[in-house]
Backbone as JSON Lines, residues from 0, in Angstrom:
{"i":0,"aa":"X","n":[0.82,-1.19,0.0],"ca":[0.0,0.0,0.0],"c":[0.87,1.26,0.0]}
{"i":1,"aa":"X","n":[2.15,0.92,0.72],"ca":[2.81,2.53,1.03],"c":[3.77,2.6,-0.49]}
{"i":2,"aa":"X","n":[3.35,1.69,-1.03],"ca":[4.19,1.72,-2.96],"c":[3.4,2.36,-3.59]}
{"i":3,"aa":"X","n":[2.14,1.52,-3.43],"ca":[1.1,2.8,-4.6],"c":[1.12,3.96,-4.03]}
{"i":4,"aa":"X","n":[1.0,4.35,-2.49],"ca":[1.03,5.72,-2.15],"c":[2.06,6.56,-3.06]}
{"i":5,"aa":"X","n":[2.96,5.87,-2.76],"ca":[4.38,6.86,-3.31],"c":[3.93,6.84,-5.11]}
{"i":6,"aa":"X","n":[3.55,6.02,-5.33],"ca":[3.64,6.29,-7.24],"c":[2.4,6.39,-7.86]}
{"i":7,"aa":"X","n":[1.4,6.77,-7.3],"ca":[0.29,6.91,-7.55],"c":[-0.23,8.1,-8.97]}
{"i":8,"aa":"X","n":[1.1,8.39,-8.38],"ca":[0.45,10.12,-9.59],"c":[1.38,9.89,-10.54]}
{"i":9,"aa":"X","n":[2.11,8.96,-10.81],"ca":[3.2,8.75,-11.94],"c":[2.32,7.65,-12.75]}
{"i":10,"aa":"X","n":[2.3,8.49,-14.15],"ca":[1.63,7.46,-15.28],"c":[2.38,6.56,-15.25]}
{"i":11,"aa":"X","n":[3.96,6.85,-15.57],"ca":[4.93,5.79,-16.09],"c":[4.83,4.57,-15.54]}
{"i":12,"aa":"X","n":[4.05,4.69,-14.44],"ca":[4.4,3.13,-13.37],"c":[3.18,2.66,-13.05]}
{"i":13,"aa":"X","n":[1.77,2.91,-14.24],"ca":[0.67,2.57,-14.28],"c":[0.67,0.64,-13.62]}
{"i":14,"aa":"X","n":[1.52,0.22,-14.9],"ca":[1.73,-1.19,-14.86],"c":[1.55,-1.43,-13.51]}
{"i":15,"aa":"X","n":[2.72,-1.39,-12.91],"ca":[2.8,-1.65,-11.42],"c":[1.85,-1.27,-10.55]}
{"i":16,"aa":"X","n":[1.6,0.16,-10.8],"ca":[0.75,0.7,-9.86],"c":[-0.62,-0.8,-10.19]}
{"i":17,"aa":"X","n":[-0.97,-0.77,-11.14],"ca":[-2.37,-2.04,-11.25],"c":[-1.88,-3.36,-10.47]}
{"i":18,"aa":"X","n":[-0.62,-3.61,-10.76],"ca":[0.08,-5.07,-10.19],"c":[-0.2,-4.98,-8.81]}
{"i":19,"aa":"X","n":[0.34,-4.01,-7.89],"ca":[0.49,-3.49,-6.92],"c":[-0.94,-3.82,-5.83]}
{"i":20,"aa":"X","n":[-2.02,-2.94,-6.75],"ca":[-3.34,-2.91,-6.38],"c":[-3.93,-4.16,-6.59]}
{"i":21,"aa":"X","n":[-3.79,-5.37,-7.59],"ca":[-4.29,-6.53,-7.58],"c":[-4.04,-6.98,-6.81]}
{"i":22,"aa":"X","n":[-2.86,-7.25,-6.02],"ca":[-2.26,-7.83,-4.52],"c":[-3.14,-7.49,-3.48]}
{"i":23,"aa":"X","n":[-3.49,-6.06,-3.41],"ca":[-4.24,-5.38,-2.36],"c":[-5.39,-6.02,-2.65]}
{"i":24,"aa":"X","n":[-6.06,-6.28,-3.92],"ca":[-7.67,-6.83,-3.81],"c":[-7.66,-8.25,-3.38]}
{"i":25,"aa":"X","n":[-6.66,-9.15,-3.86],"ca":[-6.82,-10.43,-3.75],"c":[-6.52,-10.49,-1.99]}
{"i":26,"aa":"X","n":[-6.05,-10.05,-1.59],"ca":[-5.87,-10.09,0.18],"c":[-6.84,-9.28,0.54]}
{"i":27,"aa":"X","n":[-7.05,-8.26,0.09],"ca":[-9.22,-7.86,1.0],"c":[-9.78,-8.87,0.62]}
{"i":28,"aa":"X","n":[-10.14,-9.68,-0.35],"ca":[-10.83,-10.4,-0.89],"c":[-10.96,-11.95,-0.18]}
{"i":29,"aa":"X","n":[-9.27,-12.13,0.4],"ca":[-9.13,-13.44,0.64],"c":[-9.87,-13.16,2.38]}
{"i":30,"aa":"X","n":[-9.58,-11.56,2.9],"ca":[-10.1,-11.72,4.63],"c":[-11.16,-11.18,4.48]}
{"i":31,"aa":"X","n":[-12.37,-11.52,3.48],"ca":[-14.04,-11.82,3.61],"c":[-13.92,-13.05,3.96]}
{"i":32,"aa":"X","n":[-13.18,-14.12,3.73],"ca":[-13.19,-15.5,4.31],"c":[-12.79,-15.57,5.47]}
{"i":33,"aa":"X","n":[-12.41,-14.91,6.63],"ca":[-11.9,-14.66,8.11],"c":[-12.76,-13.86,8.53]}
{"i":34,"aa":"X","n":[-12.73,-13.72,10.15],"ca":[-13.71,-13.39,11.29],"c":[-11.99,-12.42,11.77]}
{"i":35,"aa":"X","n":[-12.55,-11.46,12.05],"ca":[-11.63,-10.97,13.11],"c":[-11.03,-11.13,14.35]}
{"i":36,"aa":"X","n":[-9.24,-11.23,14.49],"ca":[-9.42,-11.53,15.64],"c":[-9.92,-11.0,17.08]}
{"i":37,"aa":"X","n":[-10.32,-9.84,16.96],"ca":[-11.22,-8.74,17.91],"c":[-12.59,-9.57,18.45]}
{"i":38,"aa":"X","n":[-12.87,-10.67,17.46],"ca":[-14.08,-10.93,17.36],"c":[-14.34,-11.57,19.06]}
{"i":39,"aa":"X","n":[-13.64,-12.31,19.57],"ca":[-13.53,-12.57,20.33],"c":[-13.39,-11.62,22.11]}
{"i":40,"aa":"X","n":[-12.88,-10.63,21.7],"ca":[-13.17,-9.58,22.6],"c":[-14.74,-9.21,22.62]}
{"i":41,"aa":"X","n":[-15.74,-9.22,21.88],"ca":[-16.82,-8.58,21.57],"c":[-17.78,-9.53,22.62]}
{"i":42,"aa":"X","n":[-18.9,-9.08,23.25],"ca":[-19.94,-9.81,23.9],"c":[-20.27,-10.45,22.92]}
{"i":43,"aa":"X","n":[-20.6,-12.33,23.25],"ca":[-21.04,-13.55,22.52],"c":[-22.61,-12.66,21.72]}
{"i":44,"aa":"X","n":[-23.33,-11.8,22.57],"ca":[-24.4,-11.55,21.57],"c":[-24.44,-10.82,20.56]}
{"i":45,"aa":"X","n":[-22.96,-9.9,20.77],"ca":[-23.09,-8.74,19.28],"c":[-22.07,-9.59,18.08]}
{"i":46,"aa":"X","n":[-20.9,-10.64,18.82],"ca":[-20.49,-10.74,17.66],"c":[-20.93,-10.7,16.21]}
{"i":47,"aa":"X","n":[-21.91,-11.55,16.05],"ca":[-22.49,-11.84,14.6],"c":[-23.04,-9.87,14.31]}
{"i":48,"aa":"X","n":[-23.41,-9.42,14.54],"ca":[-23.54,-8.03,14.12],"c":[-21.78,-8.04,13.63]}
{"i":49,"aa":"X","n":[-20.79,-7.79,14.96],"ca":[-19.37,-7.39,14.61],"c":[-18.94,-7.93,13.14]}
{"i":50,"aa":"X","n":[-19.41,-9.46,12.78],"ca":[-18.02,-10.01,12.09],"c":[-19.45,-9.46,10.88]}
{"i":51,"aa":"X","n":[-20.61,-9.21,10.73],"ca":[-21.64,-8.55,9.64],"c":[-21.2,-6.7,9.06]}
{"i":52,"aa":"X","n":[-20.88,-6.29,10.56],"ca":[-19.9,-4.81,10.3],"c":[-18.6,-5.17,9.41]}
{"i":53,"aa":"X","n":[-17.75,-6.19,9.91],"ca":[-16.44,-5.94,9.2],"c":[-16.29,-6.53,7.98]}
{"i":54,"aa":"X","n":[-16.99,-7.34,7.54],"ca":[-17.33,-7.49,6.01],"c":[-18.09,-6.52,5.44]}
{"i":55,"aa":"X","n":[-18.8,-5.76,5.9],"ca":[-19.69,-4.92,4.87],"c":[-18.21,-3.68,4.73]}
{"i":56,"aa":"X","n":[-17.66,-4.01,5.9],"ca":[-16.3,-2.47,5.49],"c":[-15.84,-2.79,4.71]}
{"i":57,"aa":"X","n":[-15.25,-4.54,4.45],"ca":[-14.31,-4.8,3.84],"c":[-14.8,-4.67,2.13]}
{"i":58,"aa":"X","n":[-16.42,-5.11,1.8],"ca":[-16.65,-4.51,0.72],"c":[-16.53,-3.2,-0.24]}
{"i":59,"aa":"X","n":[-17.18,-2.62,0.78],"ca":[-17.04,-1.29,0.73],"c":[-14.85,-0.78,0.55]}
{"i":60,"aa":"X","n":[-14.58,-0.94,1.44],"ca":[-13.12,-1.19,0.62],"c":[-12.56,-1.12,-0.63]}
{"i":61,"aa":"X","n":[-13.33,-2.67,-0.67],"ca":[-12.87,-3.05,-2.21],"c":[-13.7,-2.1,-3.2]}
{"i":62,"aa":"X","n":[-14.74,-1.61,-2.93],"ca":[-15.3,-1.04,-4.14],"c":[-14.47,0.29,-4.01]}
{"i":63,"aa":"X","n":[-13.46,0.79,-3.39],"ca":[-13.15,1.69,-3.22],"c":[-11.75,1.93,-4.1]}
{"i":64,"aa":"X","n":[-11.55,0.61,-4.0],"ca":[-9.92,-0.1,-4.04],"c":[-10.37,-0.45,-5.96]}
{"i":65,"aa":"X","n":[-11.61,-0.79,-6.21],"ca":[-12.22,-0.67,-7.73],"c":[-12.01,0.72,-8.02]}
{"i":66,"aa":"X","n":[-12.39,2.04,-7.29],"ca":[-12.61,3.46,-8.39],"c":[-10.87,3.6,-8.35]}
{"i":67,"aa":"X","n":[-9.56,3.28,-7.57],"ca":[-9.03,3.44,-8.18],"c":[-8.14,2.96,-9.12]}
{"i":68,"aa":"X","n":[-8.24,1.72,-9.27],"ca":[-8.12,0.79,-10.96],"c":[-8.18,1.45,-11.84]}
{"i":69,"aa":"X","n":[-9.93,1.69,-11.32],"ca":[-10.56,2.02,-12.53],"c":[-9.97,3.85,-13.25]}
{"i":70,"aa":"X","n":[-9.21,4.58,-12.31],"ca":[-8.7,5.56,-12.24],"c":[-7.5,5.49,-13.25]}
{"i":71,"aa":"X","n":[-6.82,4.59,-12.48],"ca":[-5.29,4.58,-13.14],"c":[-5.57,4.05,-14.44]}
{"i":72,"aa":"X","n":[-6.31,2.9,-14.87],"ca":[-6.32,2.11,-15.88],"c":[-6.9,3.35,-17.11]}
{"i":73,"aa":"X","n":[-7.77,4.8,-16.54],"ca":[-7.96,5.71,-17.34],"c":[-7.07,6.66,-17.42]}
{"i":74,"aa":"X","n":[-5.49,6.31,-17.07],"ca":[-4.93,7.54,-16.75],"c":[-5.26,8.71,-15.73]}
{"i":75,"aa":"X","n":[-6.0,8.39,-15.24],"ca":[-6.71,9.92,-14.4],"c":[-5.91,9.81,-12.96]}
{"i":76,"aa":"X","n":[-4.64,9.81,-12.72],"ca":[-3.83,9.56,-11.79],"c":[-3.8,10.61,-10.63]}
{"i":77,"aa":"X","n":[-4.74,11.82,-10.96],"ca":[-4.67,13.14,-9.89],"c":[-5.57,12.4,-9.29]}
{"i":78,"aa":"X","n":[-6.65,11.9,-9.92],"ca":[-8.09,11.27,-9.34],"c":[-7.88,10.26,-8.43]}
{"i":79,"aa":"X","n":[-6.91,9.68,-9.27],"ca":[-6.93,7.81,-8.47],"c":[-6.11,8.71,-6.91]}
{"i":80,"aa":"X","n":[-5.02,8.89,-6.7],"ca":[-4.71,9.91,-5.96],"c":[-5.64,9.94,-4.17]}
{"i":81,"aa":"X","n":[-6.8,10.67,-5.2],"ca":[-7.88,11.49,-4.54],"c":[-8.6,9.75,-3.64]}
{"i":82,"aa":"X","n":[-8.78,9.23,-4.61],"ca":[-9.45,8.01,-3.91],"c":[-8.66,7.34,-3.31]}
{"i":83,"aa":"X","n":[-7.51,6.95,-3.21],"ca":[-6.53,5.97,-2.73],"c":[-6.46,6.76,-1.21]}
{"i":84,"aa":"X","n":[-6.85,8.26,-1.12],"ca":[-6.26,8.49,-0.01],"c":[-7.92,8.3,0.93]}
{"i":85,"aa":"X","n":[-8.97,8.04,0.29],"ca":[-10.43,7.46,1.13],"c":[-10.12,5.94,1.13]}
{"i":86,"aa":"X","n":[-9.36,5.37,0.69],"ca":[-9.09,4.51,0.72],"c":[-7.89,3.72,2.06]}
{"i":87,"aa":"X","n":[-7.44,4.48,1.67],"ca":[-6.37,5.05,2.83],"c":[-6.68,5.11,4.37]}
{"i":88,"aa":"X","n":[-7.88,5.77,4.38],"ca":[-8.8,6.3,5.6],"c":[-9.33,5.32,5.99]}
{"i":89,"aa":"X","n":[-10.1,4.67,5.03],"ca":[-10.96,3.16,4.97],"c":[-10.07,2.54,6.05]}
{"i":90,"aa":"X","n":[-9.36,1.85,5.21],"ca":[-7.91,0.9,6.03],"c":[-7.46,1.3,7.63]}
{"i":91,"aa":"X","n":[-7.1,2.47,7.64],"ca":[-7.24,3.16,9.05],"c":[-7.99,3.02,10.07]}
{"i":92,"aa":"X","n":[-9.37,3.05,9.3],"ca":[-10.62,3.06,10.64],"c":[-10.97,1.64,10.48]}
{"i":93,"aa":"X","n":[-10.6,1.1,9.23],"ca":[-11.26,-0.57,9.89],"c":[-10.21,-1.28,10.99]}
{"i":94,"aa":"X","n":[-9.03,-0.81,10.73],"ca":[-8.02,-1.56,11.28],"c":[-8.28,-1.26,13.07]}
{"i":95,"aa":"X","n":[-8.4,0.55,12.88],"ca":[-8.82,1.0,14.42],"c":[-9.98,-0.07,14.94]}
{"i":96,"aa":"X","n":[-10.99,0.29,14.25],"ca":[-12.33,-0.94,14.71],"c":[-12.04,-2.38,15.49]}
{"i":97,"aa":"X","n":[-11.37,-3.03,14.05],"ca":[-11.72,-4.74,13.84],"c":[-10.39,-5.61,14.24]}
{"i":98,"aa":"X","n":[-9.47,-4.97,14.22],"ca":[-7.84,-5.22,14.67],"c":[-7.74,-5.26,16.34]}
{"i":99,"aa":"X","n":[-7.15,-6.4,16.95],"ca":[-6.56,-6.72,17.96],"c":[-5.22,-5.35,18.33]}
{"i":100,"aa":"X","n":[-5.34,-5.01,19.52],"ca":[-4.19,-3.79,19.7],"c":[-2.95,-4.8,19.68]}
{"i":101,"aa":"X","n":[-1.89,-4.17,19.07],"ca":[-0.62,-4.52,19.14],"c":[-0.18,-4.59,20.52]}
{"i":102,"aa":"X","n":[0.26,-5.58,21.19],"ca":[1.03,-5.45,22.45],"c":[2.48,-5.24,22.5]}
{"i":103,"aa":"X","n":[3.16,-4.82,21.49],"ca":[4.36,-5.16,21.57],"c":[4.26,-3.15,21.92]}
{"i":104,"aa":"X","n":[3.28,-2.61,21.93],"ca":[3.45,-1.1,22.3],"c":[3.55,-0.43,23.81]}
């Protein structure tokens, strides 16, 4: 993710930049098949709401992680840019949410 950040606005490295981002979809894609490990912190009655929240983010994600493909693959690299960084945000607040705290802090 912190690769496409950096080359996001460079046509020349479209290629990659798409290579880059297919990695990113196929791993959102692969943890719709996983439960969080948070899930387990959560009261036994909300989980199923919790692990129903963190898939609908993780969609939402990906359709996010689609406008900017669909960005670069048009050249529109100020744009893709613009979305990578809601995208960006996305990743941030799900991770705040649905992510176990690091203990090594």
């Amino acid at each position: 993710f912190r690769a496409v950040r950096r080359q996001i606005t460079d046509a020349s490295k479209n290629a990659d930049t798409l290579a880059k981002l297919a990695t990113i979809r196929e791993n959102a894609e692969a943890s719709l098949k996983f439960e969080p490990a948070k899930k387990s912190e959560i009261p036994t009655a909300e989980q199923a709401k919790f692990v129903a929240g963190y898939k609908a983010d993780m969609k939402k994600f990906l359709e996010l992680l689609g406008k900017v493909e669909a960005a670069v693959k048009a050249n529109k690299n100020e744009e893709a840019d613009k979305i990578l960084k809601e995208v960006g945000d996305a990743q941030k607040a799900g991770h705040k949410q649905y992510k176990k705290e690091d203990k090594k802090k």
